[in-house]
C-alpha positions in Angstrom: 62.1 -107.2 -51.2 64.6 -110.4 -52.0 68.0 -109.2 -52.0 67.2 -106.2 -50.0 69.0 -105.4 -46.6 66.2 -105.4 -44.2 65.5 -101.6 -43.1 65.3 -100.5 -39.3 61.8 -100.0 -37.6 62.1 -96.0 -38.0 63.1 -95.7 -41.9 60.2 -98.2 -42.2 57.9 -95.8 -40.9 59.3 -92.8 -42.8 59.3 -94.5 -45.8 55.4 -95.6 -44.8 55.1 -91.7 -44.3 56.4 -91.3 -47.9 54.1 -93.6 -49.4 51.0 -92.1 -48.1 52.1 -88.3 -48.9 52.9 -89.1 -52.2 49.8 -91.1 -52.7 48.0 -88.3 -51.4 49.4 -85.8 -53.8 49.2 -87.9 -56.7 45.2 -87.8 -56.1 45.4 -83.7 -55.4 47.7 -83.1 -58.4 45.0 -85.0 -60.2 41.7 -83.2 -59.3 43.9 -80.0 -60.0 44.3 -81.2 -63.8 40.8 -82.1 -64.1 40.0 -78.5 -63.4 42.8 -76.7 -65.4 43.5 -75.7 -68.9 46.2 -75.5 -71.0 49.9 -75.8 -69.6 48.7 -76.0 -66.4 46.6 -79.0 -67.2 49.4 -81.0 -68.8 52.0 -80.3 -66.4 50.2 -80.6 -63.4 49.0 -84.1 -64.8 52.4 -85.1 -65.4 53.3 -84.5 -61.4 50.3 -86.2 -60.3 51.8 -89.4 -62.4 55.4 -89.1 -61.2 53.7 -89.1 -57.7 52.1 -92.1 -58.2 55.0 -93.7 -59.9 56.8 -92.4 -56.5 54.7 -94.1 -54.3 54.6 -97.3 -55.8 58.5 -97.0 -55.3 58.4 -97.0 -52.2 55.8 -99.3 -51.9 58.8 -101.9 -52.9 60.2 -101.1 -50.1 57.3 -101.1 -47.2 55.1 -103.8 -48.8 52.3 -102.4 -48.0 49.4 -100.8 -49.9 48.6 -97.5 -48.4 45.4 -95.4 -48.9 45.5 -92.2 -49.5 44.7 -89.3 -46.8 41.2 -88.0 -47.7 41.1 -85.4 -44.8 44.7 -84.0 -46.8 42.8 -84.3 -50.4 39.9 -82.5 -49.2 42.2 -79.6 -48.0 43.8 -78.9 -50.5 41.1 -78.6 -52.5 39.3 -76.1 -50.2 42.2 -74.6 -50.3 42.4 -74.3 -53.8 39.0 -73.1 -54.3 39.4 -70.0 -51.9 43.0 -69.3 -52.7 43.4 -70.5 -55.9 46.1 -72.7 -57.6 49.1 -70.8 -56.7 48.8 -70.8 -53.3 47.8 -74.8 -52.8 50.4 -75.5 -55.6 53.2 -73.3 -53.1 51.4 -75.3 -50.0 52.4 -78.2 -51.0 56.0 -77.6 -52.2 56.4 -76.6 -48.7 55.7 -79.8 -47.3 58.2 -81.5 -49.9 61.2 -79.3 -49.5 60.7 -81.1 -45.6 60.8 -84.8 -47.3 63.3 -83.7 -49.6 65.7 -82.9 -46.5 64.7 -86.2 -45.2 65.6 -88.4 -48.4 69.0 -87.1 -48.3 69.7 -89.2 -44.9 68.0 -92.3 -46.6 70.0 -92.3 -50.0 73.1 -94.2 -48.1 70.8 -96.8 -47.0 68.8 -96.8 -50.8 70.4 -95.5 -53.3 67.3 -96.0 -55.3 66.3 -93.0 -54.0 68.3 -90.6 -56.1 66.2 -90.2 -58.9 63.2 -90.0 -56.3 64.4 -86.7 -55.0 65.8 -85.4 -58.2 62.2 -85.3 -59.6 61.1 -83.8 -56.5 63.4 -81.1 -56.9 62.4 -80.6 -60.6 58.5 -79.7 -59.7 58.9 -76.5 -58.1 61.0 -75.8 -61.3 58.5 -76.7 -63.8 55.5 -75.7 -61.2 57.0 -71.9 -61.1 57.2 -72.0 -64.8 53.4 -73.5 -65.6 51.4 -70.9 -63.2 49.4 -68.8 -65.3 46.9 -67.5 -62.6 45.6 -63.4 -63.5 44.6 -63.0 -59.6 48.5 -64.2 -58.6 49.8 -61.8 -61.1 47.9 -58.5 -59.5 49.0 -59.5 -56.0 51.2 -55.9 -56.3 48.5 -54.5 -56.5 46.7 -56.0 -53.8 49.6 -55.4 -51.6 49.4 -51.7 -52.1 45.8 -51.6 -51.3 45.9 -53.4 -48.2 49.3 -52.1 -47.0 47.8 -48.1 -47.7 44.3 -48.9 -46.1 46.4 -50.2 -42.7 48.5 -47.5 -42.7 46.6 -44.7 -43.3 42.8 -46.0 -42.1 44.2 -47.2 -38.4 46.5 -44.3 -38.3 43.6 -42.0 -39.0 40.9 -43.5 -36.7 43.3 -43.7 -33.6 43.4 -39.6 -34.4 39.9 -39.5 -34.9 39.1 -42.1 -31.3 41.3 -39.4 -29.0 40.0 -36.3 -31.0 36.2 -37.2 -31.0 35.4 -40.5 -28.7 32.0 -41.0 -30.0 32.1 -44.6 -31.4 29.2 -43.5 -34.4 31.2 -40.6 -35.1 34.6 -42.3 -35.5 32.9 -45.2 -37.8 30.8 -43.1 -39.8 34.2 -40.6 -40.5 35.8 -43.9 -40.7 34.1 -45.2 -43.5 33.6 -42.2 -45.3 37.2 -41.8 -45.4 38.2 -45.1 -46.3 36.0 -45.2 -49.1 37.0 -42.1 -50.5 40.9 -43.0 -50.3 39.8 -46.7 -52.0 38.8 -45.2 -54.9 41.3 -42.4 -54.8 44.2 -45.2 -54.7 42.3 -47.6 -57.5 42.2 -44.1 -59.8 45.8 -44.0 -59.2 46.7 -47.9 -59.8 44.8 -47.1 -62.7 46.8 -44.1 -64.2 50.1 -45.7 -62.9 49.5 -48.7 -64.7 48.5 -47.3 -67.9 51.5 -44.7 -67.8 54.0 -47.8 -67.3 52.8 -49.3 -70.4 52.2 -52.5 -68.2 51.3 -56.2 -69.5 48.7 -55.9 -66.6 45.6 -55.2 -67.4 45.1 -51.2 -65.6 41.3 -51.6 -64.8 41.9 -55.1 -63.3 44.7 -53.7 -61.5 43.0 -50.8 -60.0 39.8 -53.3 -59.0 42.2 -55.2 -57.3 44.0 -52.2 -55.7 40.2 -50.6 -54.7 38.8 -54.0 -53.5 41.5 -54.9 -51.1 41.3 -51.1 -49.5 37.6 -51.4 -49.0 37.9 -55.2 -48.0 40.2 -53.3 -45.4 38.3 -50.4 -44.4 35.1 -52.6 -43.6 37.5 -54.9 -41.1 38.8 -51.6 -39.2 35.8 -49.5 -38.7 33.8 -52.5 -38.0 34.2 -52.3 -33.9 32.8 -49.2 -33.6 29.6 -49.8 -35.3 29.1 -52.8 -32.5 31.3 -51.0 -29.2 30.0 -48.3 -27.6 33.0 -47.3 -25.8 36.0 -46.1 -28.5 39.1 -47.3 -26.1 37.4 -51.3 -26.7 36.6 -50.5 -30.3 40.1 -49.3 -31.2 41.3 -51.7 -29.5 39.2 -54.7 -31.6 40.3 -52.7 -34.5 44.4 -53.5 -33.7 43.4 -57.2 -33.2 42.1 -57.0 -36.5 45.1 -55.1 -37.8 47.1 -57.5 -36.7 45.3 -60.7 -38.2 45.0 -59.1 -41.2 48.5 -58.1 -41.3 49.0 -61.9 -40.3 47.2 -63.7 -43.1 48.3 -61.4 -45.4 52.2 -62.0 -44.8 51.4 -65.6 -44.9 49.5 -65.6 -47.8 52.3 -63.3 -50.0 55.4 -65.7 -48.2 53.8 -68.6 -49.6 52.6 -67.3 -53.3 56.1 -65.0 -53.4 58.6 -67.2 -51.3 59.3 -64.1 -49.1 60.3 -64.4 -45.6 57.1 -64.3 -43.6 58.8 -63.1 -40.6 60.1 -60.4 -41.9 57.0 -59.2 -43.9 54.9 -59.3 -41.0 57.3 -57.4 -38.7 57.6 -54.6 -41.0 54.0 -54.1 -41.7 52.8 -54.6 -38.2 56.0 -52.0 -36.9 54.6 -49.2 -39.4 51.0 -49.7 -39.0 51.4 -49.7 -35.1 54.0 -46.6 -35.8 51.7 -44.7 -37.2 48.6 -46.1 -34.8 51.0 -44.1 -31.7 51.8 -41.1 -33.8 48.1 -41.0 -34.4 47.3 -40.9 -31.1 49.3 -38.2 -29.8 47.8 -36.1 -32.8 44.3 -36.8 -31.3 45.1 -35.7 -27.7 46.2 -32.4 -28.9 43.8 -32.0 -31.2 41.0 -32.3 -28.7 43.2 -30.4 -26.2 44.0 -27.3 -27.9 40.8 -26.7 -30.5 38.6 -27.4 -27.4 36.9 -30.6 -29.3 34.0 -32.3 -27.4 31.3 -34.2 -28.7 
């Protein structure tokens, strides 16, 4: 560090922050080339060295050696294994947009820097460019399933609480429903896809259409296989509503970029909207066709 200005205790830590997230990643990005092919393999090899080349930048600068974070490598490659590339790949470019913000109030005190952050800014390019990943490229179709078994599933078995209030009842009529309209909606993923003439793959699109519907279904009528009283099991099955709902606008703001706020507000307004609807629909049911079970 001869010839150096001497840097102030808090950009020493930052830059010791630096250091160990980009030592971190350079590690990640590497066990994520060792497991894929292709495009992926070469450019995701090429960001794990520019990570590496990264931290022994700012290694210059600290003096220090610093280890990686094991707890962070492990995590991200859990993550990877249940969510795939995509999503760890979009996890992570989170975290750098925050220490891209950041180098910009270092560059006046190193300059050096500049090149640091331009590279930074070039891996989401190339990252969005290299990801090849069949699962991320049906997540329309996921969307639809999940989004129709919410919709119509809660709305239907807040009808069927008020109209029949027998827990078994409302599961079993539940289920059957919900299993019916899977495979109705993957039949129609199907046909839609093949009448679009779509790159997609129409039988993979309507699996992924039918599995996220039943995936669904099981999570909603679930309470009232295990409650005995239909007020607590409806109202287990809007907590699960809303987690699902939850994870699921997380999951698509990451992958798609979307604005997680605003996805999970609109999905949770409609499902609920059609949860109160529901239950009005129920009451006069059972009130005027004299319903008692």
């Amino acid at each position: 560090m001869s010839g150096k200005k001497p840097l102030s205790a808090s950009l020493l830590n930052l830059l010791i922050d630096y250091q160990r997230i980009e030592i971190t990643e350079h590690y990640v990005y590497k066990h994520l080339a060792q497991k894929a092919k292709g495009k992926n393999k070469e450019v995701l090899q090429k960001i794990s060295d520019d990570e590496g080349r990264h931290a022994q930048f700012w290694a210059q600068y600290t003096g220090r050696e610093i280890k990686p974070s094991r707890l962070r490598i492990f995590k991200y490659l859990v993550i990877q294994k249940i969510f795939g590339l995509t999503f760890t790949i979009k996890m992570m470019e989170k975290g750098e947009e925050t220490a891209e913000r950041n180098y910009n109030n270092i560059l006046n005190e190193i300059p050096e820097a500049a090149p640091i952050l331009k590279e930074e800014q070039e891996h989401e390019r190339m990252l969005v460019e290299m990801i090849d990943e069949r699962k991320i490229e049906y997540i329309g179709s996921m969307v639809l399933g999940l989004n129709d078994a919410l919709v119509e599933l809660t709305g239907a078995l807040a009808g069927l609480s008020f109209a029949l209030q027998n827990t078994r009842l409302i599961g079993m009529a539940g289920l059957i429903t919900g299993i019916a309209a899977s495979l109705s909606m993957a039949s129609s993923e199907y046909l839609s896809k093949r009448t679009e003439a779509s790159e997609q793959s129409p039988l993979v699109a309507a699996f992924y259409t039918g599995i996220a519907y039943i995936f669904t279904v099981l999570m909603l009528v679930g309470p009232f296989f295990v409650f005995t009283h239909y007020l607590v099991a409806l109202a287990n099955t809007l907590i699960f509503v809303i987690l699902v709902i939850w994870f699921f606008s997380f999951f698509v703001s990451i992958v798609k970029e979307m604005n997680f706020r605003r996805t999970f507000v609109e999905m949770t307004v409609i499902s609920l909207g059609v949860t109160i609807i529901s239950f009005g629909i129920g009451l006069l049911t059972r009130h005027f066709l004299g319903v008692d079970v």
